[in-house]
N, C-alpha and C positions, 0 to 999 in steps of 0.2 A: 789662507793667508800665511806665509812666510814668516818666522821670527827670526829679529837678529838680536845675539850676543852681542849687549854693551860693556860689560865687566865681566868679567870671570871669578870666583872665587875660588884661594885658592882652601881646599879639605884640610890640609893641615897648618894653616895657621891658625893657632888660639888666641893670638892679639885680636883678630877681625870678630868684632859683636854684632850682635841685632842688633844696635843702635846706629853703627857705622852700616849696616845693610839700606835700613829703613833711610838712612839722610841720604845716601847715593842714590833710592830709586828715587825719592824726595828731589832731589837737583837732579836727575835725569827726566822725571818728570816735567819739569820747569823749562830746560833746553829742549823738548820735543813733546808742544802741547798738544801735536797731529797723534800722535805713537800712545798705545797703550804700553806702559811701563809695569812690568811686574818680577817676582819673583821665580825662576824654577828650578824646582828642587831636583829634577833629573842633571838639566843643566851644572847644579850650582853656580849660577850666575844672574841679572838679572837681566833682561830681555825686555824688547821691545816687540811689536807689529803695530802697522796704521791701524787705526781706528776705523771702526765700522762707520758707516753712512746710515744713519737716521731715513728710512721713509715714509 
């Protein structure tokens, strides 16, 4: 499965917190209930792919 980059972070800003990480994937979460939302650290960004299929 394919991920896409929904935000980017950028490495040297120190204003942006885990708190502002955590609410973005929180509302990215919500706008795309299909997509798994997570964090990666290679990226710094958080990311998305569909959601596996339950069989």
């Amino acid at each position: 499965m394919k991920k896409k980059v929904l935000f980017k972070i950028d490495r040297g800003d120190d204003s942006i917190t885990l708190r502002d990480v955590l609410d973005k994937i929180q509302e990215l979460q919500r706008k795309n209930p299909d997509q798994d939302v997570f964090f990666d650290g290679d990226e710094y960004a958080v990311c998305s792919r569909p959601k596996r299929k339950s069989t």
